[in-house]
C-alpha positions in Angstrom: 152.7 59.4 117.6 152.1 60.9 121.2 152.8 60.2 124.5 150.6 59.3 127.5 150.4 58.7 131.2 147.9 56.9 133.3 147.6 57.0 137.2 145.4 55.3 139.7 146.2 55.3 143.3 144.1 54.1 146.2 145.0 57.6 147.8 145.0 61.4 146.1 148.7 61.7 145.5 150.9 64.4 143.9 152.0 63.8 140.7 154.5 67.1 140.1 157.3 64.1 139.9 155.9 62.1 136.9 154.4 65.1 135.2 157.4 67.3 135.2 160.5 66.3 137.3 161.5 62.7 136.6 164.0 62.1 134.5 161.5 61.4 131.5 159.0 63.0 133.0 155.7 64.3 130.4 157.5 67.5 130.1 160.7 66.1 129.4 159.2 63.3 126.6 157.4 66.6 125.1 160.6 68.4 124.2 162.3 65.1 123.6 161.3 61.2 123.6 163.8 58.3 124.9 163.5 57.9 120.5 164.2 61.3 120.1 160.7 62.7 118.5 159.0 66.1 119.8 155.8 65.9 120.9 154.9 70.0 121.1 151.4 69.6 119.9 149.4 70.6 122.7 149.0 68.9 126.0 146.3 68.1 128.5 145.5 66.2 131.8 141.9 65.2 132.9 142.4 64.4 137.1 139.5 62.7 139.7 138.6 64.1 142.5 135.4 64.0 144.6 133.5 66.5 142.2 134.2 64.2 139.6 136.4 64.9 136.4 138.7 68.0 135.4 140.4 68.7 132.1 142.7 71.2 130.9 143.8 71.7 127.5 146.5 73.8 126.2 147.4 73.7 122.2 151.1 75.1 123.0 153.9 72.3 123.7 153.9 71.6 127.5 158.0 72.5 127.5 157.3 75.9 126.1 155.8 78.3 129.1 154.8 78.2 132.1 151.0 77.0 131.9 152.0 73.2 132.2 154.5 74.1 134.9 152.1 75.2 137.1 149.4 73.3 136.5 150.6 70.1 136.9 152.5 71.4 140.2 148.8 72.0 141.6 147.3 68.1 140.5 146.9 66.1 143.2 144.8 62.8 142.4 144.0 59.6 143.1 143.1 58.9 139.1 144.8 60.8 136.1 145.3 60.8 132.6 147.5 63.3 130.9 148.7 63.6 127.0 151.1 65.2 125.1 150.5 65.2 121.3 152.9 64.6 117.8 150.0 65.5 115.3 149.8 62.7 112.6 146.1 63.0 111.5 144.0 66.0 112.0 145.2 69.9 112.3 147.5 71.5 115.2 143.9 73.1 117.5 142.6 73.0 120.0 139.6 70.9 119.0 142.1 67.5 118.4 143.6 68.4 121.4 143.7 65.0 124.2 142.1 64.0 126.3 138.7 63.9 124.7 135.5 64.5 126.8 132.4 62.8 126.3 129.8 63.1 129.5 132.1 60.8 132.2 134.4 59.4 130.2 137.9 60.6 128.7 140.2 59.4 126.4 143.4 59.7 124.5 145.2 57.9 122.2 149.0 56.8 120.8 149.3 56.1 116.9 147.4 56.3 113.7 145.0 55.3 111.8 146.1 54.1 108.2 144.0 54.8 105.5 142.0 57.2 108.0 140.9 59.6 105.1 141.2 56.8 102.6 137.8 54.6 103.4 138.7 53.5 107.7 136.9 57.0 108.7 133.7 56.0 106.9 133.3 52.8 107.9 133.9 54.1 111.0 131.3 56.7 111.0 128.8 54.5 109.8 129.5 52.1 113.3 128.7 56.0 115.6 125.6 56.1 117.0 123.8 59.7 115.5 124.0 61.1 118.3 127.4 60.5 119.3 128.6 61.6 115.7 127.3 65.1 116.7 129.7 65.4 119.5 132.9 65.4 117.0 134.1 68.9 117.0 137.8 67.7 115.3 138.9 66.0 112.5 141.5 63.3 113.9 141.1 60.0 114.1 141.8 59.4 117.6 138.1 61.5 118.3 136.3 58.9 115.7 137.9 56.3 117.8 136.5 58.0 120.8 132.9 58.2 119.6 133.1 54.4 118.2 134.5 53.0 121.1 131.2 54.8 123.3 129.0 53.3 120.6 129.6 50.3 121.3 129.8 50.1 124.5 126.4 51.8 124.5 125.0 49.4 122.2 126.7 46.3 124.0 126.2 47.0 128.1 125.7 43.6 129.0 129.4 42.6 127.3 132.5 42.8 128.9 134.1 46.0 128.0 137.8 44.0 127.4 135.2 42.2 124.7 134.3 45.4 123.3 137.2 46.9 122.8 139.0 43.9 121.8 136.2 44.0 118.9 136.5 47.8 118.1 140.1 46.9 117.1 139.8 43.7 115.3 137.3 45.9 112.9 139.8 48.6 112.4 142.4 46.3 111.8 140.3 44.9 109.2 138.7 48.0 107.6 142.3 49.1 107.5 143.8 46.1 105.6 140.8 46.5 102.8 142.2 49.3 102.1 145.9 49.0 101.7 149.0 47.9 103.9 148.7 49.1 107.9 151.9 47.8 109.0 152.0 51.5 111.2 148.5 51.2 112.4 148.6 52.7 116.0 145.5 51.8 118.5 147.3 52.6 121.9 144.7 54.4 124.2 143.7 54.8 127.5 139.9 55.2 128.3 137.9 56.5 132.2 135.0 57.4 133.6 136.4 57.9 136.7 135.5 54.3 138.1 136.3 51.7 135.2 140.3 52.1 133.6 140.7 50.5 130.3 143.0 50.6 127.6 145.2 48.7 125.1 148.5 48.1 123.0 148.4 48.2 119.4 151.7 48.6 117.8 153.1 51.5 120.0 155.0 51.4 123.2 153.6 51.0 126.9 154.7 50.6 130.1 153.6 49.8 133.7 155.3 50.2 137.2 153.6 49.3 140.3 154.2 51.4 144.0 153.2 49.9 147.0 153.5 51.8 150.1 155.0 54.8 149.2 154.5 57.8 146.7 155.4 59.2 143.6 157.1 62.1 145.2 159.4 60.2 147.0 161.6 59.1 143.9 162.2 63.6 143.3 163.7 64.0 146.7 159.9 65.6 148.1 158.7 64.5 151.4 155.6 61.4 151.4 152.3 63.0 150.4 150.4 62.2 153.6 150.7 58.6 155.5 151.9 55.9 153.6 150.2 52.9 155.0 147.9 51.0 152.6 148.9 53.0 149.7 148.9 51.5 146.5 149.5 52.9 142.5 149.6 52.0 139.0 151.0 53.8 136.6 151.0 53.3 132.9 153.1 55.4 130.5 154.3 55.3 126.9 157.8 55.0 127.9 159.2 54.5 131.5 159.2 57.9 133.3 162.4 56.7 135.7 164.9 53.7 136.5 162.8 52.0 138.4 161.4 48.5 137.7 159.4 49.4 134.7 157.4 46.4 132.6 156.2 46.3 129.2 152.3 45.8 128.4 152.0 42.9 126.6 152.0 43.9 122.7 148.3 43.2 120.8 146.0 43.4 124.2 143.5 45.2 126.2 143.7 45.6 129.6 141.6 46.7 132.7 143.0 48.2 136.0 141.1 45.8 138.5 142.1 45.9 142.4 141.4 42.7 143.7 138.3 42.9 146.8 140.5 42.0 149.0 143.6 43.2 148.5 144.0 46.7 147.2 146.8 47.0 145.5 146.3 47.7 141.9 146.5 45.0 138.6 146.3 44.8 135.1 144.2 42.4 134.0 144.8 41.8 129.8 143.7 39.8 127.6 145.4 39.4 124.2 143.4 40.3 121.1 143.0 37.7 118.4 141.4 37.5 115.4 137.5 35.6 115.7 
């Protein structure tokens, strides 16, 4: 398993506390979970800002060093997505190294794949558009995900995404069940292109905390990031970075960050995935 962080604020904010000095901060979770797991596999964080995307990927442990350090002293975002692996499927480089790239969009993911090399990866592949098969440079399962997940959305634009993704699971679910018990199956993810924010809960942990009106800074003793008026966040992590107020995604659902048009503060809208 891994662990993950999501952000999206309706102002660029600094995110030194999350990243590295909260009590579970993502460098504290990569040296050692609230379960007591490592996850020293390589790190990265993709961050919005008005060029678009930037990711950086490192395949030493974020707690080892000083790259992480300063790096994610420097991000200041209104949209982030950051990742600290536990390698499960695939080899320890940097090519299975989160988040993955493709054009706009990034993504990483939280679990496995059972049965990945056992039948699930080729019924996968045979779901990737051609051209989208191409763009694999790893061998994990979270990268086929990736690439299946894009292929369907390509093929299905007029869909709701929720509807898409919901679908990409039930078929994995069920690819994975032909071919032996899943009871571990992981599909926890969190996909961007910098303007839509999906993601789901499959069988690993995730949690949300909502700020309204002031920063993240504020909870690590730092002075507010700029004016605090209007500002709104969401955050969504694999376990809860602090002791504040900290909810649980509901288990088996996607979800979609959606501020309401008149109101921005920012939502979760989920729907639970079923079987058709």
């Amino acid at each position: 398993m891994c662990r993950m962080l999501g952000f999206v604020a309706t102002h660029p904010t600094r995110l030194d506390c999350a990243l590295v000095d909260a009590p579970h901060s993502l460098l504290a979770q990569s040296r050692e979970d609230l379960e007591g797991f490592s996850h020293a596999d390589g790190w990265g964080i993709a961050q919005w800002g008005e060029d678009g995307v930037s990711v950086i990927r490192h395949l030493a442990a974020a707690h080892e060093g000083e790259d992480y350090l300063n790096f994610a002293r420097s991000v200041r975002a209104p949209k982030l997505i950051a990742h600290v692996r536990q390698a499960t499927a695939g080899d320890v480089c940097f090519e299975n190294t989160h988040p993955f790239v493709s054009g706009p969009w990034v993504f990483v993911h939280n679990g496995t794949i059972r049965h990945f090399q056992e039948g699930v990866r080729d019924r996968m592949w045979l779901e990737i558009a051609p051209d989208r098969r191409r763009q694999i440079q790893g061998n994990t399962d979270s990268e086929a995900l990736f690439q299946l997940l894009l292929s369907r959305l390509d093929k299905h634009p007029d869909q709701p995404a929720l509807d898409v993704i919901a679908g990409v699971i039930r078929d994995i679910v069920d690819w994975c069940a032909e071919s032996g018990p899943c009871e571990n199956l992981g599909l926890t993810m969190m996909l961007s292109d910098g303007d839509r924010f999906y993601g789901a809960r499959w069988q690993q942990s995730l949690w949300m905390l909502q700020r309204d009106g002031r920063r993240d800074t504020e909870l690590c003793d730092q002075p507010p990031d700029g004016e605090t008026d209007g500002y709104h966040a969401l955050l969504i992590a694999s376990e809860p970075l602090t002791d504040e107020d900290w909810q649980a995604v509901p288990e088996c659902c996607v979800f979609e960050i959606e501020p309401h048009p008149e109101d921005p503060s920012m939502k979760l809208r989920f729907r639970m995935v079923t079987s058709e």
